[in-house]
DOSEVO-851944 format. One line per 8 residues: number of its first residue (from 1); for each residue x, y, z of C-alpha. Coordinates in Angstrom, 1 decimal, padded with zeros to 4 digits. Layout:
N
NUM = X/Y/Z ~ ...
***
This chain:
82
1 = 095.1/100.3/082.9 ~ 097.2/099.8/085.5 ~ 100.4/099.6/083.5 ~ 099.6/102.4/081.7 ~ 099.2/104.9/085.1 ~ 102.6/102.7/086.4 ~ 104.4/104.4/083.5 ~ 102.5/107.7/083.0
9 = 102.0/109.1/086.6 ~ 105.0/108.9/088.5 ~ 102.9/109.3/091.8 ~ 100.9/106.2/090.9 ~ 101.1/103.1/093.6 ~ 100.9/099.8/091.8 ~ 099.1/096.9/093.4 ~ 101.6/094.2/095.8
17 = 100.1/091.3/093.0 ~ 101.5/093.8/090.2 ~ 105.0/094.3/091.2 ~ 104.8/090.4/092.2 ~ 103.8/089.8/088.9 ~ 106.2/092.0/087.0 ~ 108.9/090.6/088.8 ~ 108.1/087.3/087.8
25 = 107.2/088.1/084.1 ~ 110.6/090.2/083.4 ~ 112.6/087.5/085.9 ~ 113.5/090.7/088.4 ~ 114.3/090.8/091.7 ~ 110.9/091.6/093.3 ~ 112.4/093.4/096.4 ~ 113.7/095.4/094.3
33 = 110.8/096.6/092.2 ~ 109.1/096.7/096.1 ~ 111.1/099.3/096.9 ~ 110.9/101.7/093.9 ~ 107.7/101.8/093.8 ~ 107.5/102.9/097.3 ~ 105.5/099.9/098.8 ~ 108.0/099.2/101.7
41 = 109.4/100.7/104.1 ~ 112.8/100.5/105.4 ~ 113.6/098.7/108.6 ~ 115.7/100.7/111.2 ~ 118.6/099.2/113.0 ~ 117.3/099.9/116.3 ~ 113.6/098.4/115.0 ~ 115.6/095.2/113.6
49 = 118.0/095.4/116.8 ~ 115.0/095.1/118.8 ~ 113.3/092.6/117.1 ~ 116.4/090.3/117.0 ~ 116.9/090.6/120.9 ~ 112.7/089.8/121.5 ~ 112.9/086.9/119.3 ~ 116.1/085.5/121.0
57 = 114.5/085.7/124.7 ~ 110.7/084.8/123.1 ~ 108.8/082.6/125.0 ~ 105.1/081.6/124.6 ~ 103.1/084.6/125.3 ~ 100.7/082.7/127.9 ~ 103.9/081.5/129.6 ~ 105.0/085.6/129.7
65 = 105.3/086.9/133.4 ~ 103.6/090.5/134.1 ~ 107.1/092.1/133.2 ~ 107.8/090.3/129.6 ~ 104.3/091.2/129.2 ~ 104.4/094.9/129.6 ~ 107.9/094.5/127.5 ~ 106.1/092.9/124.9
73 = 103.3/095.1/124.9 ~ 105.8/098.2/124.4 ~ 107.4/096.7/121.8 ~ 104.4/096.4/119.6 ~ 103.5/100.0/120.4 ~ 106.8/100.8/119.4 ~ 106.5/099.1/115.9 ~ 102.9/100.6/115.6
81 = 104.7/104.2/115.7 ~ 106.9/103.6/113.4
***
């Protein structure tokens, strides 16, 4: 059923496990078929810029002073708006 409504309704939004599993059937790149089928999201270059620059100053959270704990804390909000 759900192939049919993948090639009959184009606002239809397969299942993750289908794409996965089309991709794997028909030997595609599965990003690809992720992204035309609208189940991701492109990442912004400030979002990945930001991301980057966390990850290469990341320390254990419970070793995180007050500061890099509000940073931290306004980064998620950040990626939870976006």
């Amino acid at each position: 059923m759900e192939l049919l409504n993948i090639e009959c309704d184009v606002r239809f939004i397969p299942k993750p496990r289908t794409i996965h599993q089309l991709a794997t059937f028909f030997a595609l790149p599965e990003k690809t078929l992720y992204e035309l089928s609208n189940l991701t999201e492109t990442v912004s270059p400030e979002i990945q810029h930001a991301a980057i620059a966390f990850a290469a100053n990341a320390k254990k959270v419970t070793q995180l002073d007050p500061e890099e704990k509000n940073a931290l804390n306004a980064f998620v909000k950040f990626l939870s708006i976006q």
